[in-house]
C-alpha positions, -999 to 999 in steps of 0.1 A, spaced: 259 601 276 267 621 306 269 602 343 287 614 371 300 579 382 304 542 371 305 512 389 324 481 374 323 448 388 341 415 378 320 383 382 342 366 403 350 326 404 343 316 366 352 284 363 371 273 325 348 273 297 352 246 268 342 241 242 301 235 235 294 249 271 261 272 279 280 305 285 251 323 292 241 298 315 278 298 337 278 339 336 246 338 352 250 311 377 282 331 386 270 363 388 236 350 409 264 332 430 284 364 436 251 380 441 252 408 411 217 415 397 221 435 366 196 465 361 185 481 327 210 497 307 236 478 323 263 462 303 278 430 305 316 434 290 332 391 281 364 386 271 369 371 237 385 338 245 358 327 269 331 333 237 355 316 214 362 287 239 326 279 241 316 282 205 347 255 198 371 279 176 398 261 190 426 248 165 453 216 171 484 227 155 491 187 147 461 190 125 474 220 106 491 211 68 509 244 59 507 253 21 536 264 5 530 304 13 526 296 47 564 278 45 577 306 30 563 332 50 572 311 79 610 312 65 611 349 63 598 365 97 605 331 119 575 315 130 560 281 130 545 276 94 513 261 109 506 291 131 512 314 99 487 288 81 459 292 109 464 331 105 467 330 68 430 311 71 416 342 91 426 373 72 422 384 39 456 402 32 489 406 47 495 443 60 530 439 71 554 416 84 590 413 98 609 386 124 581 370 146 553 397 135 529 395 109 498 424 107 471 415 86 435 429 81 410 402 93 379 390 71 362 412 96 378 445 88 405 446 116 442 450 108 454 432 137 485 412 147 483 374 140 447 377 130 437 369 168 452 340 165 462 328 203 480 304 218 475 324 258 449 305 283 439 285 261 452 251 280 469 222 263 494 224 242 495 232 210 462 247 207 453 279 189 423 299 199 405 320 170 385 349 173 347 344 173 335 334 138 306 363 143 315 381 178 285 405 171 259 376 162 280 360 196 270 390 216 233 391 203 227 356 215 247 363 250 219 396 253 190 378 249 198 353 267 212 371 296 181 395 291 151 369 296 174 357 324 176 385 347 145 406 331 168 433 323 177 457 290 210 445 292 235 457 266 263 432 259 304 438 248 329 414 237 362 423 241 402 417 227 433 431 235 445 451 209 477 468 195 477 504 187 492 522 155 513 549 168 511 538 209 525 509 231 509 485 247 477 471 241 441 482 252 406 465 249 383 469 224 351 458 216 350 430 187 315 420 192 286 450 206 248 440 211 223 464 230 238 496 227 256 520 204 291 508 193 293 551 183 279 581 193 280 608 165 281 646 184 282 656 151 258 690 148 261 696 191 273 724 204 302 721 226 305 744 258 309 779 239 282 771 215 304 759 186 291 731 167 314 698 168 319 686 127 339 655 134 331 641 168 325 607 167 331 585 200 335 549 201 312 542 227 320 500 229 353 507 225 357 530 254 336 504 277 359 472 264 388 494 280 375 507 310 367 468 315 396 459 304 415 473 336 398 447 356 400 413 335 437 417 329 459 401 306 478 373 323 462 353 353 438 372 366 411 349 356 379 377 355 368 377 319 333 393 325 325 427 340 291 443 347 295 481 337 266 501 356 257 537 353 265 539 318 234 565 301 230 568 265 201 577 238 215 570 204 206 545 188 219 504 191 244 494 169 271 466 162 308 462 171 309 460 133 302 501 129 336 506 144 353 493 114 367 524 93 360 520 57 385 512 35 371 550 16 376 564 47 414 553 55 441 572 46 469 548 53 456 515 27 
């Protein structure tokens, strides 16, 4: 994994993606356009809402009938009983909850505010944006794709803005990871005095989601896809989807 400099650059002048769009197709045209040719081993980091806006995981709140523990849960921390309904549809169990906040663990294995659910640069209102129904299977397609388009190895991240037990603010992570390891287990290396590392795992995808991350923003910046070059590695690909911690593995379920 070791490289003595990156280079991260935002595809500039992507124009809004709806809903059915190629988005393979526009990230290429934009990138040709802005004239960035990826090379092999590069990775290609999207933001979430542009995947979800093109596969359609777009919600109309007037559409939305709120069943009765929706209402309630509405009642009890303050939000709009639809929103809770949408959120309810997208996780598997509450975590926690209090006035305007509700943390639930996502039929993906996140525990994650609102389930994802957004109502941010989504346009119109109203609207509710969910996460990708698959973001790894998402990412997968974007690789090959974007692959047989430039002739590249090109390893492919979807990221999401995150909260953080314990910290402020929120940092990117990867959701969806196709091309490259999600972790890197130094497990059984020797560090720089020769001692053997026993729990060293890193979250590769992660880490790339947030160095990216410092370029797309999270208001109005409008540059939801970064091309991350100089990055090495030798492990093996994985999924976004390794990053999960098992439930065995949790101490605080």
């Amino acid at each position: 994994m070791a490289t003595s400099s990156l280079a991260l650059r935002a595809v500039p002048g992507l124009p809004m993606v709806a809903p059915g769009d190629d988005l393979a197709q526009i990230l290429a045209v934009g990138m040709g356009r802005a004239g960035i040719r990826p090379a092999d081993g590069d990775v290609l980091v999207i933001a979430q809402k542009i995947v979800s806006k093109a596969e359609g995981r777009i919600v109309d709140i007037e559409t939305v009938t709120p069943s009765a523990r929706a209402v309630a849960l509405g009642g009890e921390i303050g939000k709009d009983p639809r929103i809770v309904e949408v959120i309810l549809g997208e996780a598997v169990r509450v975590v926690r909850s209090r006035p305007n906040l509700l943390i639930v663990e996502h039929r993906r294995g996140w525990v994650m505010a609102n389930a994802g659910v957004d109502q941010s640069n989504v346009g119109g209102t109203g609207k509710l944006l969910l996460l990708p129904q698959d973001p790894d299977a998402s990412a997968e397609r974007l690789r090959v794709a974007l692959s047989a388009r430039f002739g590249v190895r090109l390893g492919v991240v979807i990221n999401d803005s995150f909260g953080r037990a314990w910290r402020r603010g929120t940092a990117g992570i990867a959701i969806g990871s196709a091309g490259l390891p999600a972790l890197v287990d130094l497990r059984g290396q020797a560090d720089l005095f020769g001692r053997i590392l026993e729990v060293s795992i890193i979250g590769f995808a992660d880490e790339i989601a947030a160095a990216a991350s410092l370029l797309m923003g999270q208001a109005a910046e409008g540059q939801p896809a970064v091309l991350v070059s100089g990055l090495r590695w030798s492990a093996p690909a994985g999924t976004a989807a390794d990053l999960v911690r098992p439930a065995s593995e949790d101490l605080f379920r």
